[in-house]
N, C-alpha and C positions, 0 to 999 in steps of 0.2 A: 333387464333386457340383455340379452346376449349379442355380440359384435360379431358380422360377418366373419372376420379375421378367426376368432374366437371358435366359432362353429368347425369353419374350416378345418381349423388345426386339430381340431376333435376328430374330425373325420375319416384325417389323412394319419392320425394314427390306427383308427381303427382299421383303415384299410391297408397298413402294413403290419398291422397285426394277424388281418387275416389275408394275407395276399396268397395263399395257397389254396385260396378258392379260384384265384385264377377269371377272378371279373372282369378282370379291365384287362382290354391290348394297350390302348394308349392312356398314359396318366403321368401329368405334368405335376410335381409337387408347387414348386417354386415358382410357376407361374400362374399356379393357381392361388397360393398364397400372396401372391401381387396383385391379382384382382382384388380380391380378397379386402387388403387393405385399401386398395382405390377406391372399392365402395364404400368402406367406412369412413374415408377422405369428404368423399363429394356425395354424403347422406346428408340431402337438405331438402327443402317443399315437399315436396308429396313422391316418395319412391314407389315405383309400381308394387304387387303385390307378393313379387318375387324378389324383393330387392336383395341382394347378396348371400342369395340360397343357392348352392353349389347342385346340380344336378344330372344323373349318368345319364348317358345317350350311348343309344346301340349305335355297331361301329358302319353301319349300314346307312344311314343319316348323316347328312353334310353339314360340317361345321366350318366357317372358310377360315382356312389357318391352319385344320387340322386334320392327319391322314384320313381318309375313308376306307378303311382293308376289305369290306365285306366277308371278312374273317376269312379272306382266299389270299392265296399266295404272289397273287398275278400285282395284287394291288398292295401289297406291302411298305410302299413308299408314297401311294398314290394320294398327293395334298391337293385338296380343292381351292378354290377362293368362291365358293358361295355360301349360304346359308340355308338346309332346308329352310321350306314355310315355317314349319311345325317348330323351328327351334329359335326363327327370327323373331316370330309371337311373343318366345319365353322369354328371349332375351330382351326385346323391348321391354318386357315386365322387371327387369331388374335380373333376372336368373343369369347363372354363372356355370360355365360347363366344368362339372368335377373328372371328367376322363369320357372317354371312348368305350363302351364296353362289348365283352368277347360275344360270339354267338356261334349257332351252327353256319356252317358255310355256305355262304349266297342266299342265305335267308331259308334252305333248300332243306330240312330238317329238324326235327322234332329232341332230340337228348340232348344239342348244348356241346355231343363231343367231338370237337374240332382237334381235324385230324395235323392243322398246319399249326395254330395259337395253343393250343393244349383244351382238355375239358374244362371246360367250369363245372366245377362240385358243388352239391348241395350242402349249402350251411347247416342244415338238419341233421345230415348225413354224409361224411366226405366220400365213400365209396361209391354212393346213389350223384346218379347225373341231375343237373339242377332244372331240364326239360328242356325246349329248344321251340324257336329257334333264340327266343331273345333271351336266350342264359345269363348271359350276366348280368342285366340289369335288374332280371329277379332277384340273384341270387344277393348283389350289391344292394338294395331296398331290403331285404329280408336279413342279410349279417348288421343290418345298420351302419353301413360303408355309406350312405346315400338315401336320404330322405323320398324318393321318388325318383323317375324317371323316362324316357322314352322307349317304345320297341314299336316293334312292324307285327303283323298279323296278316299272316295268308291264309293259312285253315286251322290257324288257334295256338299260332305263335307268343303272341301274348300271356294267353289266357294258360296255358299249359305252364311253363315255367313258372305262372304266377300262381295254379297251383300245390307245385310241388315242391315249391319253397314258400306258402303259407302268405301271400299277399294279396293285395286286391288288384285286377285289369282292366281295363278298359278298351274293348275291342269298339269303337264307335260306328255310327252308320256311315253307309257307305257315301262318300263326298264331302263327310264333314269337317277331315283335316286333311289339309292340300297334299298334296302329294310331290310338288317340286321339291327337287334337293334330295333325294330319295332312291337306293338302289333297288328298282322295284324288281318282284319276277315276276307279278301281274299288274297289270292296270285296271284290272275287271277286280281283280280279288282282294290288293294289296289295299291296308291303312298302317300310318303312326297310331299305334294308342298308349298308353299309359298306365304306368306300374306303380306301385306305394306302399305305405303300409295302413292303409284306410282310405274307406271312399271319401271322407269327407277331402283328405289332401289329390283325390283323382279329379271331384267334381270344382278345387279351387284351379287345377289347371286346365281342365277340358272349359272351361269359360275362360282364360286366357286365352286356348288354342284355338277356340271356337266360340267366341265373345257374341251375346243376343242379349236384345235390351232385357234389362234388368239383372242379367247375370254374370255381367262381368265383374271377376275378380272376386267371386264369392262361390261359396262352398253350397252344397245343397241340405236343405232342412230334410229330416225325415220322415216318412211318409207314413202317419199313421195307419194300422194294419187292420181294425176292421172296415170291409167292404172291399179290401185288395181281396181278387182273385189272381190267382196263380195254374196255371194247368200243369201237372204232372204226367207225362205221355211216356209211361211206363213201355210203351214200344214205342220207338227203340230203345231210348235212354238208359233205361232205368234196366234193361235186361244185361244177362251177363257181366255184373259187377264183381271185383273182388269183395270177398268178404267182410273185409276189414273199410272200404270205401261205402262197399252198401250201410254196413252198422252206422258210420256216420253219417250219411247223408239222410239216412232214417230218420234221427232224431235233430235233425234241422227240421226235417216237417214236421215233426211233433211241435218243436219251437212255434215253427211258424202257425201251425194250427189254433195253438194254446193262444197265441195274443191275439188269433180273432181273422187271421187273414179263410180265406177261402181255397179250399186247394180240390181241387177239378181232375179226377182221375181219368182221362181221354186220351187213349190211344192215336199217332198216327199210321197213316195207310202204309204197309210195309214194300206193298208193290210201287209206291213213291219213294219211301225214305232208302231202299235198295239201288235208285239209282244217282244219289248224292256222290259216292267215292269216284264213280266212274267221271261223272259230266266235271266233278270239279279237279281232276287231275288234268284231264283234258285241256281245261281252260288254264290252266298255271302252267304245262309243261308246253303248249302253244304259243304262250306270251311271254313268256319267260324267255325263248329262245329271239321274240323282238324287244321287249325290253332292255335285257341287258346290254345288248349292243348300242340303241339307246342311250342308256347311259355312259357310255362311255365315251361317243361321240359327243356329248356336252360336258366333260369332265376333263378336256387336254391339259397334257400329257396322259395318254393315255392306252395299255395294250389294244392291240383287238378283239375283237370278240376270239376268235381261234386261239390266239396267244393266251385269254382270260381259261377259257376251256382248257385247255393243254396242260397247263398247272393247278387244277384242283386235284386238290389232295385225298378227299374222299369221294371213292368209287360208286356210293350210290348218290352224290351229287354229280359225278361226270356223266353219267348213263342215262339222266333224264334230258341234262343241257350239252352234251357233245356225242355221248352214242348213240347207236343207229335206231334207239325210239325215235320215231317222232311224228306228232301228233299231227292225223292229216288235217286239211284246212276244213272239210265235209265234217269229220267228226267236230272238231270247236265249232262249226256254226251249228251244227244239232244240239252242244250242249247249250251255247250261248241262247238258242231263237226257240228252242224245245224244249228241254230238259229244266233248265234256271226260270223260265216263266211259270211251269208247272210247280215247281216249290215254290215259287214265292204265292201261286195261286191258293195251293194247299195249306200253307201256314196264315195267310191271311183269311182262308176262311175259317181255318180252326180258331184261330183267337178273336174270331167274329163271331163263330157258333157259339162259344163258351164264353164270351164276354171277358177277355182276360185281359190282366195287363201286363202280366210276361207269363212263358213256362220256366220252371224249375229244373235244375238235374243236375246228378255230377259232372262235371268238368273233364275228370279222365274217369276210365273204367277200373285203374289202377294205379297204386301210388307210384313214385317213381323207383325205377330199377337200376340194379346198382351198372357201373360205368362200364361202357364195351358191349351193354345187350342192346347195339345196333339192328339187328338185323331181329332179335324174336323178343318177347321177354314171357313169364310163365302167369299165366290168368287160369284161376279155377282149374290149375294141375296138367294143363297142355300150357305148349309154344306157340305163342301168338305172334303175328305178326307185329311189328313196334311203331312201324309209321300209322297203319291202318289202324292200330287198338289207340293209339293216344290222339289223334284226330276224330276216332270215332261220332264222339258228342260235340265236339266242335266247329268239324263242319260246314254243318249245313246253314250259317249264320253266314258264315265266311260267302258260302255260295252266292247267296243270295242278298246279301247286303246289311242286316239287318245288326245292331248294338246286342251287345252280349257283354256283360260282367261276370268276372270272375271272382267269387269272394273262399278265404280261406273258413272251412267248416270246421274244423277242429284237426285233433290226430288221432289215426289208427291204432287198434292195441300195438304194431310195430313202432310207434312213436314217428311214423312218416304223416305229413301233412297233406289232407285229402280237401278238393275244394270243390264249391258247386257254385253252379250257373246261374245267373240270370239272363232272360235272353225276350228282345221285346220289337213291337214292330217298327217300321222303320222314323227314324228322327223324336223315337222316346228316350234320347239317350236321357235327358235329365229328369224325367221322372223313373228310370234305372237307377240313377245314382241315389235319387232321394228313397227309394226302395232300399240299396244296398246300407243306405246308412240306415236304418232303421234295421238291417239287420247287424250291423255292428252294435247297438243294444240292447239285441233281443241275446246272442251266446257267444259265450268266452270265445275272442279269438287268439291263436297262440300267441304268446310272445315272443321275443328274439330265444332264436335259439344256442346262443351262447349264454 
């Protein structure tokens, strides 16, 4: 058995060995090696099931004692004294914080490249951005900096970085982990979910963070695969893929086919799924502008909302939260009372009609692109938009509430790490997870890529 102390140190080399992936804002060596050995001091009766496992947290997340940056510049010094929910959980289990890690700014973007803390790079590839918003903690899980860890998810925060540095996510349903402690930019949209490098170590903490009898503190069994149905909804999903993500995701459903699962070729209505970008920008760029003031009202010492705006560093994070967009009250309650009921109508009766127990699909339409392609990147020989293409398939889960995993599928002839989705109705997050681990033995997943 290995000593917490012992782990540690392994750890904290590894992550100055690759510290030019640029994971972490805040990382304490020596004081994390002081916990470290206090747990191996006072390891006696029964240690919860985290007991002195070092674990990253997006810098978005409150840990009392330590900065909260929201990777913006306003809050550069800004120390809390509370504890999110999400992290008081792990800590009562024994878990030990290994650092703060970078992310896109205010939680407000998808590539990780933070224009005030620096990008975080893809361990796969240091040119390529590691996705966003919770970059570093993929990208720390994926170099093997960090066994697991935390991130936020607005429209596939999680889920996006976790595919494009090759790990698994955990976007959970909606209200299943608290939300105190937390720099949200929705209340409607926002979760903590959970990064690693296998679902079995996702579903040993989503029962910590969200403990029901019989599964606290335990991992999920996998799910054998004949009589799982799965729906495959080729529109939208499945359309306009790169080539190289299409090839992979193809032969994941070959996989899944071959062991007996059920896969369901059913389109969704496109005059529906056409209006997912619009209702769900609406309800993030509306709440985003009462949230974050919010929080900083419970966070003193603390700027103001104007002063918080005034210094972001990146222009297309200033322009949803301080320029002159902004969402009228009429539009969010059309999306909130019209638009959010009608998906959730829709997707509950598709995996009624088909009998499913999640759809299938990739994760992004494209692997990740290399650092700076803000504003387009190149899909199928045109300039795509970048926010709208890697949100694309993500989405609509986000909207409307519902659990969605992220698993890495394999890599592209580029050698870039492509991932696909599981995505299921509401409060199946652990029969997702026992899904997801049965597809960790069905095809190779990559290994570190160092």
């Amino acid at each position: 058995m290995i000593s917490s102390s012992e782990y540690t140190q392994e750890l904290l080399r590894r992550c100055r060995r690759r510290e030019a992936l640029n994971a972490f804002i805040t990382l304490d060596p020596d004081a994390l090696l002081a916990r470290a050995r206090e747990a191996d001091r006072r390891r006696d009766g029964e240690p919860g099931p985290l007991y002195g496992v070092p674990l990253a947290v997006k810098d978005n997340i409150d840990v009392a004692g330590q900065v909260t940056t929201g990777g913006t510049p306003a809050l550069r010094d800004h120390v809390v004294n509370r504890d999110a929910e999400t992290w008081r959980r792990l800590r009562v289990a024994g878990a030990l914080l290994l650092g703060k890690t970078n992310m896109h700014e205010l939680a407000f973007g998808v590539t990780g490249n933070n224009r005030a803390f620096g990008p975080t790079l893809n361990p796969w590839a240091a040119d390529r951005t590691a996705g966003g918003s919770s970059s570093g903690t993929a990208a720390a899980v994926a170099a093997r900096l960090a066994p697991a860890g935390l991130g936020t998810d607005t429209g596939g925060s999680v889920r996006i970085p976790a595919a494009h540095c090759a790990t698994a996510g955990l976007r959970p349903s909606r209200g299943r982990y608290g939300q105190h402690g937390v720099l949200l930019l929705s209340r409607t949209r926002d979760t903590v979910g959970v990064i690693a490098r296998s679902v079995v170590d996702i579903a040993l903490l989503d029962s910590v963070i969200a403990p029901s009898p019989g599964h606290a503190g335990r991992t999920a069994p996998a799910l054998p695969w004949p009589g799982v149905r799965l729906g495959v909804p080729r529109r939208p999903f499945w359309r306009d893929l790169d080539p190289a993500t299409a090839a992979v995701a193809e032969r994941r459903l070959d996989d899944l086919s071959r062991a007996g699962a059920v896969l369901v070729e059913a389109d969704l209505p496109d005059q529906v799924m056409e209006q997912v970008p619009e209702a769900g920008m609406a309800i993030a760029e509306y709440e985003a502008r009462r949230e974050l003031p919010y929080y900083l009202a419970q966070t003193p010492p603390s700027p103001t909302y104007d002063e918080l705006v005034d210094q972001i560093a990146d222009p297309d994070v200033h322009a949803p939260l301080g320029g002159a967009a902004n969402t009228p009250p009429s539009a969010y309650q059309t999306a909130c009372r019209s638009a959010v009921p009608l998906f959730e109508a829709t997707l509950t009766d598709y995996v009624r009609a088909h009998r499913l127990d999640a759809l299938v699909y990739p994760t992004c339409p494209v692997a990740a692109q290399p650092v700076g392609h803000d504003e387009t990147v190149r899909l199928n020989g045109r300039d795509a938009p970048t926010f709208a293409t890697y949100i694309r398939n993500t989405d609509l889960a986000s909207v409307i509430g519902w659990p969605a995993l992220a698993l890495p599928a394999g890599l592209g002839d580029d050698g870039l790490p492509v991932g696909l989705e599981l995505c299921g109705p509401p409060h199946s997050d652990r029969r997702l997870l026992r899904l997801g681990t049965a597809c960790e033995g069905l095809w190779e997943w990559p290994s570190a890529p160092d």
